[in-house]
C-alpha positions, 0 to 999 in steps of 0.5 A: 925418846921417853920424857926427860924428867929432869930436864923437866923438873929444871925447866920449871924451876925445880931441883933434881937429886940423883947420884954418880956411878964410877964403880959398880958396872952391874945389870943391877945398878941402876935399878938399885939407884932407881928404887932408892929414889935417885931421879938421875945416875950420872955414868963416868968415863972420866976416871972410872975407865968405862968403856963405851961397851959398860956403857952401853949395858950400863944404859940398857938396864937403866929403868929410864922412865924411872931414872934418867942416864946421863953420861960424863964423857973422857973429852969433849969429841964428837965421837963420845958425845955421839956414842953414849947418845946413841946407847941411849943417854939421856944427858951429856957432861963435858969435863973442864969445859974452858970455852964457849967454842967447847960447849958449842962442840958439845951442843953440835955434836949432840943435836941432829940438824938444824940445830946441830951436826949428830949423825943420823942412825934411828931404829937403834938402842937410843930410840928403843929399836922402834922405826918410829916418825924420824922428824918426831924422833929427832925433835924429841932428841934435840929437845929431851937431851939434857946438855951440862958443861963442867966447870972447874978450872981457873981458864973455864971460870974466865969464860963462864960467862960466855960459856952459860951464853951459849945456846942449848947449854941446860946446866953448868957444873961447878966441879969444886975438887978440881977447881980448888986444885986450879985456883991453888987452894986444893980441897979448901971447899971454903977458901974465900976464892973457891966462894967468889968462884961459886958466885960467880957461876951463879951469877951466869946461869941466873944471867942465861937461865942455866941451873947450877949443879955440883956433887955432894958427898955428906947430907949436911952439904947438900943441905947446904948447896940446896940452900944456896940455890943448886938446882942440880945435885948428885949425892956421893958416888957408888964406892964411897956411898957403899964404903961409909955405910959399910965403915959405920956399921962395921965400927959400931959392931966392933967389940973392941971399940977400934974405929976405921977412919 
C-alpha cells in the first residue's frame, strides 16, 4: 500500500487540507483536486447516492501518491468498510458514530487479523493488482488506513470520550451541520452549546491523541478552526466549490449590476 501521507502528517503532529467530493463523479476529478493542492479527497456515499461502482472508478484515477482517497461510507457495516477499502481507499468515515462499540466495528472491519476480522482478497484493486509479501501487504494496510469517526449528534458527544479511547481510532470529525440540528439549535455554528460541544471533542482527542477534523466552506472559517487546533480540515465540496466561484464571476460581469445570492 502506498504511504498515507496524511495519516503521516497527523501522526507528527501536522495539519492536512483536502476537500470533499459529492457531485462530480468524473475520471478527471481527482486530478483536478490533486493539481490544486488538496492533500486528500473525502469521497460521500452519505448523500451523494454513489454507488460502490462510482466508487470504484472514483479511487481508480485518483492520483494516490499525490492525493489520498479517503471514503465516507452510507453506515457503519462491515461490507461498506470492506468494500471501498478493497477498491482501494486509503481512509474510512463513519457518520454519527454514537458509540465506542461503533468505532470498534469500523476498527474491526477495516483491519485484516490480528488487529481485526477484514476479509482476505490480495492481488486486487487495493494493492494495485501486485502479489506482493501478503504479511508485508496486510501490515502496511493495517498501518497506512486512516480510521475517522463522525461526530455529530447529542448521543455520539455523550460518549466521545469512549469513542476517542477506542484503539486505532486516528480522527474524530466534528460534523457541525448535523450537530447544531441535534443539539436543537440547527445552523447556530456559534450557539454557546455548539462551542462547549467543540471543546469537548477537543478535549478527547488531546486525551487519546486523536486529531480534531471538520469541513469548512469559507477561507475565514478555516482560518478560524486552524486557529483553534484542527488538524484535519476539508475546504468546501465540489458543487458549492464550483457554484461560488461561478456566481461571483458571473455577478461581477453582470452589466446590469443584478447580483444572485
Amino acid at each position: 500500500m502506498i504511504r498515507n501521507t496524511v495519516k503521516q502528517k497527523l501522526r507528527e503532529g501536522g495539519v492536512s487540507i483536502g476537500t470533499m467530493l459529492f457531485e462530480f463523479n468524473t475520471t478527471g476529478i481527482a486530478r483536478i483536486a490533486a493539481n490544486a493542492g488538496a492533500e486528500f479527497a473525502l469521497f460521500d456515499m452519505e448523500h451523494s447516492g454513489w454507488s460502490i461502482e462510482t466508487i470504484r472508478m472514483l479511487i481508480a484515477t485518483t492520483p494516490k501518491s499525490e492525493l489520498v482517497p479517503i471514503v465516507r461510507i452510507p453506515a457503519t457495516e462491515y461490507h461498506f468498510v470492506a468494500n471501498v477499502l478493497d477498491m482501494g481507499a486509503m481512509g474510512v468515515m463513519i457518520p454519527m458514530c454514537e458509540s465506542a462499540d461503533q468505532a470498534r466495528l469500523l476498527v474491526s472491519s477495516a483491519k485484516y487479523p490480528p488487529d481485526g476480522r477484514r476479509g482476505a482478497a490480495f492481488a486486487i484493486a487495493h494493492d494495485d493488482y501486485r502479489g506482493s509479501s501478503i504479511p508485508e501487504t496486510v501490515q502496511s494496510a493495517n498501518d497506512e488506513t486512516l480510521l475517522i469517526a463522525q461526530i455529530e449528534t447529542a448521543r455520539g458527544l455523550e460518549h466521545v470520550e469512549e469513542i476517542a479511547a477506542v484503539p486505532g481510532i486516528d480522527a474524530l470529525w466534528i460534523g457541525l451541520y448535523d450537530l447544531t440540528l441535534s443539539l436543537g439549535v440547527a445552523g447556530q455554528m456559534n450557539h454557546p452549546n455548539v462551542l462547549a460541544a467543540t471543546d469537548r471533542v477537543f478535549a478527547a482527542c488531546q486525551a487519546h491523541n486523536k486529531s480534531p477534523a471538520v469541513l469548512v466552506t469559507s477561507i475565514a472559517e478555516g482560518e478560524a478552526q486552524l486557529a483553534r487546533g484542527f488538524k484535519l480540515i476539508a475546504y468546501g465540496g465540489d458543487l458549492w466549490i464550483y457554484q461560488a466561484a461561478l456566481r461571483n464571476a458571473i455577478n461581477c460581469l453582470r452589466p446590469d449590476g443584478k447580483r444572485s445570492t
